[in-house]
ROLUM-570604 format. One record per residue (C-alpha): residue number from 1; x, y, z; residue in three letters. Coordinates in nm, 3 decimals. Layout:
<pts>
<k NUM px X py Y pz Z r ala>
...
</pts>
This chain:
<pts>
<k 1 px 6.694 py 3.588 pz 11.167 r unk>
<k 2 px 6.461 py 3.233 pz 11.174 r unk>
<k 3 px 6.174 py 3.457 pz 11.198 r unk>
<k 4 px 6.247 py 3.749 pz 10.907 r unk>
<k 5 px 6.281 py 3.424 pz 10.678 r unk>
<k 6 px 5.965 py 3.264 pz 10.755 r unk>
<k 7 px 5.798 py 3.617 pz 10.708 r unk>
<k 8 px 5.957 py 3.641 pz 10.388 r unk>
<k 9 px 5.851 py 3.292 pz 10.295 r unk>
<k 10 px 5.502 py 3.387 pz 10.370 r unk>
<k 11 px 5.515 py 3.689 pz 10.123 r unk>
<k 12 px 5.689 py 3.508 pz 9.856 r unk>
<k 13 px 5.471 py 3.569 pz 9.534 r unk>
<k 14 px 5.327 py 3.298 pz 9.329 r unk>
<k 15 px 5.530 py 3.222 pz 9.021 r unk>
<k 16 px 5.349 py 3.374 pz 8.679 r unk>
<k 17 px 5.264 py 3.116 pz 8.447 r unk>
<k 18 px 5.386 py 3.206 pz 8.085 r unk>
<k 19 px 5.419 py 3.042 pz 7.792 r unk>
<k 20 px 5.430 py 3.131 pz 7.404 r unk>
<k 21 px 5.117 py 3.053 pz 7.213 r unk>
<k 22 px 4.880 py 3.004 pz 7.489 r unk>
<k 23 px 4.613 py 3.289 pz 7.560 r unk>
<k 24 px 4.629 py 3.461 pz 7.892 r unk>
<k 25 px 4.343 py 3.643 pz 8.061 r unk>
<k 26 px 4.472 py 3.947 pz 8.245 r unk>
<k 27 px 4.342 py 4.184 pz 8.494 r unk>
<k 28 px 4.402 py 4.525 pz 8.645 r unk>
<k 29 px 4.251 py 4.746 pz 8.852 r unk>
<k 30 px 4.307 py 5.068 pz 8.970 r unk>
<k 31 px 4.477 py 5.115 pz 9.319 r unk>
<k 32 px 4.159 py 5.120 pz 9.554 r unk>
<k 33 px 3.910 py 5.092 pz 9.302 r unk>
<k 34 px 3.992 py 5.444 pz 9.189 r unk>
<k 35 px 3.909 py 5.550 pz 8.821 r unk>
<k 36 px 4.159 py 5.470 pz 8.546 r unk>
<k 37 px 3.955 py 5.644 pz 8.276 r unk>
<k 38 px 3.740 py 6.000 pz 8.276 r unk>
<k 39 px 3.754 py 6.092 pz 7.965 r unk>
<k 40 px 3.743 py 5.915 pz 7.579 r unk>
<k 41 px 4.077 py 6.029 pz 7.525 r unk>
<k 42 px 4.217 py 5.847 pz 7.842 r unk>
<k 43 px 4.031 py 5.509 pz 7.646 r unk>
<k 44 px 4.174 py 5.619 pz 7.274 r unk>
<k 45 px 4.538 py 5.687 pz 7.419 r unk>
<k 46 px 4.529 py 5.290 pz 7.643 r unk>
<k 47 px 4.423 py 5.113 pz 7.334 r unk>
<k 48 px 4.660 py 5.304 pz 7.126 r unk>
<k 49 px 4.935 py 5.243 pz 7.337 r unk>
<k 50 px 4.819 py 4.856 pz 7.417 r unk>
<k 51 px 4.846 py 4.844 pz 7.004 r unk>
<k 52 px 5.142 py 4.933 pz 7.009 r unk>
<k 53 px 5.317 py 4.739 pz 7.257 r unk>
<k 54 px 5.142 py 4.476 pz 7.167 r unk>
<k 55 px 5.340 py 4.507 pz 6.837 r unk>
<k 56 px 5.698 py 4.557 pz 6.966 r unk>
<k 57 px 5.627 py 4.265 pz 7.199 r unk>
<k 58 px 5.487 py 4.018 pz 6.939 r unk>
<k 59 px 5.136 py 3.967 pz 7.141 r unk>
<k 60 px 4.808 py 3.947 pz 7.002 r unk>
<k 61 px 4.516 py 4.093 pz 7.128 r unk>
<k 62 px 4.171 py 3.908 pz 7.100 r unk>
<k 63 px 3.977 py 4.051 pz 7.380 r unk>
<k 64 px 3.942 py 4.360 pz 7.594 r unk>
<k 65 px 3.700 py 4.584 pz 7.769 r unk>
<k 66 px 3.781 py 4.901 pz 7.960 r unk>
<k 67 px 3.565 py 4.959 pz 8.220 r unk>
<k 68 px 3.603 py 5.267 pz 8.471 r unk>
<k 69 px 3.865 py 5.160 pz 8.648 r unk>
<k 70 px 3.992 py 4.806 pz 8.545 r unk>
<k 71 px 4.066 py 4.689 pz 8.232 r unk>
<k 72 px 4.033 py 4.293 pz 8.107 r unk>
<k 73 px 4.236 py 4.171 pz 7.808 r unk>
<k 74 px 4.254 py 3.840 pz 7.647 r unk>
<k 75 px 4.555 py 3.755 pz 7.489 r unk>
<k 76 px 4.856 py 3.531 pz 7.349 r unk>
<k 77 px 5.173 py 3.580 pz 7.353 r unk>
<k 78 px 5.480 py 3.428 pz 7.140 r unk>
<k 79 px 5.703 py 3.476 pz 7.393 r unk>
<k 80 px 5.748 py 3.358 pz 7.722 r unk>
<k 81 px 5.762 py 3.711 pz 7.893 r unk>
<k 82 px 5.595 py 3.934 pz 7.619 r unk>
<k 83 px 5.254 py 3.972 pz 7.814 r unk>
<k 84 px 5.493 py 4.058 pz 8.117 r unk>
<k 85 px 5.689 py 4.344 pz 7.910 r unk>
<k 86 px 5.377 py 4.442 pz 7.738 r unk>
<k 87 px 5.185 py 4.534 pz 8.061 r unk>
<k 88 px 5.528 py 4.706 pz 8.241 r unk>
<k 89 px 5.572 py 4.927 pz 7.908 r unk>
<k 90 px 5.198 py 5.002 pz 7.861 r unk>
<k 91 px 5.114 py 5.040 pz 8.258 r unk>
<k 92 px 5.376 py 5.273 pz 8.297 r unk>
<k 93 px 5.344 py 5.445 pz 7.992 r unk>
<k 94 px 4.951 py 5.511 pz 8.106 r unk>
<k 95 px 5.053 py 5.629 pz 8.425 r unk>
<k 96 px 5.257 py 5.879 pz 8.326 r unk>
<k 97 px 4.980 py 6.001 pz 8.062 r unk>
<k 98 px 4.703 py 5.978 pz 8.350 r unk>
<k 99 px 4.939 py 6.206 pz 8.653 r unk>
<k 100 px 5.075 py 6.460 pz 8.347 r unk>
<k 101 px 4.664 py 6.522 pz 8.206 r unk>
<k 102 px 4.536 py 6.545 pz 8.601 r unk>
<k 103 px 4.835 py 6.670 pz 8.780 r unk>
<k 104 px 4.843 py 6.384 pz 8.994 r unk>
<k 105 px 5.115 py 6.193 pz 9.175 r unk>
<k 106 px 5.170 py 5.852 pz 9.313 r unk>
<k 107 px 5.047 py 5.513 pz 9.169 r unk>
<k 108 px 4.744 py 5.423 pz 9.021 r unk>
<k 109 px 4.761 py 5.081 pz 8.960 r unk>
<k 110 px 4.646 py 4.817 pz 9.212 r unk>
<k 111 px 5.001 py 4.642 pz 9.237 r unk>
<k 112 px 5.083 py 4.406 pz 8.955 r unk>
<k 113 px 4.814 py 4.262 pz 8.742 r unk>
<k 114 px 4.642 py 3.969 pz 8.759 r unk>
<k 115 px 4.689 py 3.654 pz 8.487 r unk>
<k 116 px 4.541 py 3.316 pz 8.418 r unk>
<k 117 px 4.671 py 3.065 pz 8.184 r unk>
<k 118 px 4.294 py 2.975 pz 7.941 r unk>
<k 119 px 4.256 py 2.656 pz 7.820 r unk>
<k 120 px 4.128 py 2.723 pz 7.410 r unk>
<k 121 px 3.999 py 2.446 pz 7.336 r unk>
<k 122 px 3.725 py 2.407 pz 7.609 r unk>
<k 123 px 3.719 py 2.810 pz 7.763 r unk>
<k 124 px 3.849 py 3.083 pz 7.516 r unk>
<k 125 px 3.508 py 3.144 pz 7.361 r unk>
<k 126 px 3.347 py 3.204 pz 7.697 r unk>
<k 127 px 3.633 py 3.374 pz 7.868 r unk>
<k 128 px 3.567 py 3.646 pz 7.552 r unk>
<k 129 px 3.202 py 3.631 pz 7.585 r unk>
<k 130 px 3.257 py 3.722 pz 7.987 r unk>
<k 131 px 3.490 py 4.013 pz 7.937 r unk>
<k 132 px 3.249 py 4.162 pz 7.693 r unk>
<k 133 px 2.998 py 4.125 pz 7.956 r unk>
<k 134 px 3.154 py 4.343 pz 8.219 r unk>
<k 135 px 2.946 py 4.612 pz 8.137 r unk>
<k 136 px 2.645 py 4.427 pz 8.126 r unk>
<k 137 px 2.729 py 4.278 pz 8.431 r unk>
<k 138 px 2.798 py 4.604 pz 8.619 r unk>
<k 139 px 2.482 py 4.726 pz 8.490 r unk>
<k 140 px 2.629 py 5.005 pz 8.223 r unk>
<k 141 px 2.463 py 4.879 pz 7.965 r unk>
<k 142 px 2.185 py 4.636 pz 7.876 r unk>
<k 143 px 2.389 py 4.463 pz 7.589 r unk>
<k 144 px 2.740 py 4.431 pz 7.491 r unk>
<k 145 px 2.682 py 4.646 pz 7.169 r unk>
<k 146 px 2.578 py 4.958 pz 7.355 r unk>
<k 147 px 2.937 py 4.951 pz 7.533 r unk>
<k 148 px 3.192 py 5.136 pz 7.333 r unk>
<k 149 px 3.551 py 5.029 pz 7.466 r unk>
<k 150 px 3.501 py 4.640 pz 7.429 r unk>
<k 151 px 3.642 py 4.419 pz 7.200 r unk>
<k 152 px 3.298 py 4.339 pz 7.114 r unk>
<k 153 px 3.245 py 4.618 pz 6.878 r unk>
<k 154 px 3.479 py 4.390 pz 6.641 r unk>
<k 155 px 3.442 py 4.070 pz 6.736 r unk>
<k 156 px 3.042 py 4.049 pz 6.703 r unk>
<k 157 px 2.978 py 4.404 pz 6.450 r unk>
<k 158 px 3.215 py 4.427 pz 6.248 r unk>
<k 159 px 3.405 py 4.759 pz 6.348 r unk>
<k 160 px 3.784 py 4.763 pz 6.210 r unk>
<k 161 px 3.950 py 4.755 pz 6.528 r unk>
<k 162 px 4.333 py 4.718 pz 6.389 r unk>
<k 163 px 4.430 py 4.610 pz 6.759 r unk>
<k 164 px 4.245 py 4.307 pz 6.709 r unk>
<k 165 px 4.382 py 3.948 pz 6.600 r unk>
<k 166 px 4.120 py 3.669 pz 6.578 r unk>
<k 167 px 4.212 py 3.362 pz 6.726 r unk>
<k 168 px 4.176 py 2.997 pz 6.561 r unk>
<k 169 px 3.866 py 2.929 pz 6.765 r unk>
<k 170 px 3.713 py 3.264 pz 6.673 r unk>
<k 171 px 3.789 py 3.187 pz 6.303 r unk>
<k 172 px 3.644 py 2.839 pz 6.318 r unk>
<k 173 px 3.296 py 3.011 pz 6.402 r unk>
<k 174 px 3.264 py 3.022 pz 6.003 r unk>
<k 175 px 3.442 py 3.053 pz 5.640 r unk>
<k 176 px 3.358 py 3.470 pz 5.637 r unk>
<k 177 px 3.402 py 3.740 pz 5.855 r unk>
<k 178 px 3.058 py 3.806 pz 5.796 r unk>
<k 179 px 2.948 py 3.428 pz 5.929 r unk>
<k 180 px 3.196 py 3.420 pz 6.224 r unk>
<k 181 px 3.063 py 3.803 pz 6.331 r unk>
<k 182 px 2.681 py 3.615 pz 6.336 r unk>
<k 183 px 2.828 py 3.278 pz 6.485 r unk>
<k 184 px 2.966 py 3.518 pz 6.750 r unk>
<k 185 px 2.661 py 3.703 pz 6.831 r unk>
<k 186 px 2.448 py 3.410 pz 6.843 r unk>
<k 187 px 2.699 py 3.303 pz 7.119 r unk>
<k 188 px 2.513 py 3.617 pz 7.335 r unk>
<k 189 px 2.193 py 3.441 pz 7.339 r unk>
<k 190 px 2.344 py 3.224 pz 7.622 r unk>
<k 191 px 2.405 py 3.315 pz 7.949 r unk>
<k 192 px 2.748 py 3.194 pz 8.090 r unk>
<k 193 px 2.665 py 2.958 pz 8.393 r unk>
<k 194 px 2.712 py 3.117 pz 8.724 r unk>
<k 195 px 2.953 py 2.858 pz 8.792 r unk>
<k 196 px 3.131 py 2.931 pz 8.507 r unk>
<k 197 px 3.217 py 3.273 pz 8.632 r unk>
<k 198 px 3.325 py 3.187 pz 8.936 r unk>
<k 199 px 3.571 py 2.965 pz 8.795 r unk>
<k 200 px 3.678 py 3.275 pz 8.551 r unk>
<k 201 px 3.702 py 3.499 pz 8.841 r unk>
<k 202 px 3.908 py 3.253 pz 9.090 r unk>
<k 203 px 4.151 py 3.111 pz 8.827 r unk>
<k 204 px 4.221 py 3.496 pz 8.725 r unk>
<k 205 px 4.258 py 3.685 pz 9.063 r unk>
<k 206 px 4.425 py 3.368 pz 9.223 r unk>
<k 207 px 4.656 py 3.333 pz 8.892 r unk>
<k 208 px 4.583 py 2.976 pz 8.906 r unk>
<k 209 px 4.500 py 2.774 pz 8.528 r unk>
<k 210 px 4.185 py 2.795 pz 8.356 r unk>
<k 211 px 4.133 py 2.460 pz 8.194 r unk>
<k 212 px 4.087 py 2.096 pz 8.260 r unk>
<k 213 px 4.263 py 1.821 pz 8.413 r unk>
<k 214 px 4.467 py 1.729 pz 8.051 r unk>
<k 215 px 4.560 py 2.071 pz 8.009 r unk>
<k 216 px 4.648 py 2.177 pz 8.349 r unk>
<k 217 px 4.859 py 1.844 pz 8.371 r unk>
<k 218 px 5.050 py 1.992 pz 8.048 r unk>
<k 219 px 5.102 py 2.303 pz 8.178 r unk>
<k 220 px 5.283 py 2.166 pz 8.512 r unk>
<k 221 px 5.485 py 1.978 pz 8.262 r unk>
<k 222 px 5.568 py 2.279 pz 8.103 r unk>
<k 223 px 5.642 py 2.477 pz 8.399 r unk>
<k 224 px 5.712 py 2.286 pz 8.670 r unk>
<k 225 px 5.444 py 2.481 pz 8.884 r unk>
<k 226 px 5.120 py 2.382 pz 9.033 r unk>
<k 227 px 4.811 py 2.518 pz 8.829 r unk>
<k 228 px 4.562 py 2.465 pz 9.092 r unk>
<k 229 px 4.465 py 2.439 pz 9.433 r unk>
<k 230 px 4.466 py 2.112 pz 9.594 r unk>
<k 231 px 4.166 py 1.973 pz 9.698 r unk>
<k 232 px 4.149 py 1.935 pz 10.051 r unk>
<k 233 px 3.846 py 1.709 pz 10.237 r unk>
<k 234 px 3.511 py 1.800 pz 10.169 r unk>
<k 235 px 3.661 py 2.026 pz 9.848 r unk>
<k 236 px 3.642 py 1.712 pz 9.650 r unk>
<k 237 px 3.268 py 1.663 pz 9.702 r unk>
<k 238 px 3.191 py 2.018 pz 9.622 r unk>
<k 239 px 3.448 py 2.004 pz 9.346 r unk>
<k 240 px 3.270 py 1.734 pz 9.195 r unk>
<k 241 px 2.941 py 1.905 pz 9.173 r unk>
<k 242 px 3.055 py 2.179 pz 9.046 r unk>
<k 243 px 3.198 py 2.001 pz 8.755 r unk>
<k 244 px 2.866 py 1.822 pz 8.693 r unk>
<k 245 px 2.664 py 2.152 pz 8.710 r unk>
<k 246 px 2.947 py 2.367 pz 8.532 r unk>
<k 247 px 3.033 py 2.244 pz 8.223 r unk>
<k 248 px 3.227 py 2.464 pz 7.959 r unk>
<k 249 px 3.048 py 2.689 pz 7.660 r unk>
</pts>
């Protein structure tokens, strides 16, 4: 019996960090990198559908890309477990779309999706600017604009994208839509620090906080949960660099 409860233990999940009115950068892929899209339909019916829910579940949506098979989405809830219900509804929803148009069986999601906690005031702008990279980065496309299932068609030209809300710090970028959709392209001209992604990439897929010291301290307030890994010996060195070579855009 000792040992079935230490191997429990050692499965236990990590508790999800929510909380209302902070933005939340999720992932999900499909189950062994397997395609989640083939067709424009299966894009049109995911962002109808994340619309939607998005709706019923009082969550807006500032970011997204859908690449083959994993989607990234940037977004704030004013809830504590909206993003949660959101992503059941609209995950199994999508599944049921996906096995019914392929006659296909089984799961295609790769468990349960990835989250990270972003700090606005020093990352949301970047965290954006990185998901509407993806394609760029996986060598789709050459620039964001050439992509057509990214939030970036909005955000940076203009297209009415209804599922979109524009966050404070994408509104700040100027007194026009017209002047925040320049603002926002001239943010492209910059590449996001290596560093930078790395940090993106381990605080989502580890589900730790993506923020800094202040903010992480306010959301163990909050929550009562770590938001970070310890530092442990020669982490602190490294950890130190890294903060003088990485700092936030």
């Amino acid at each position: 019996m000792l040992v079935l409860k230490l191997e429990a233990n050692t499965m236990a999940r990590k508790p999800r960090l929510n909380l209302p009115n902070v933005p939340q950068h999720i992932i999900q892929r499909g189950n062994n990198k397997q395609p989640c899209f083939f067709e424009k339909q299966d894009y049109k019916v995911y962002l109808i559908k994340l619309k939607e829910y998005a709706e019923k579940y009082n969550v807006a949506v500032h970011a997204f890309v859908l690449m083959t098979n994993h989607v990234h989405l940037l977004m704030t809830p004013s809830t504590n477990n909206g993003v949660s219900k959101l992503m059941q509804s609209l995950g199994r929803y999508y599944v049921r779309y996906f096995n019914h148009t392929y006659q296909r069986t089984g799961t295609l999601w790769e468990g349960r999706f990835k989250s990270s906690l972003i700090d606005s005031d020093n990352y949301f702008l970047t965290v954006t600017r990185y998901i509407e990279l993806n394609p760029v980065r996986a060598s789709m496309v050459e620039h964001p604009a050439e992509y057509p299932w990214s939030s970036y068609q909005g955000n940076a030209l203009g297209r009415p994208i209804k599922l979109l809300t524009p966050h404070t710090c994408y509104l700040q970028l100027g007194n026009t839509k017209e002047k925040q959709q320049i603002q926002y392209q001239r943010l492209f001209n910059h590449q996001i620090p290596n560093w930078t992604i790395q940090k993106i990439n381990e605080a989502t897929n580890k589900e730790w906080v993506l923020g800094d010291n202040l903010f992480k301290s306010m959301i163990e307030q909050q929550t009562g949960h770590q938001t970070s890994p310890k530092p442990r010996g020669g982490d602190r060195r490294s950890e130190h660099v890294r903060k003088q070579q990485d700092q936030p855009t």
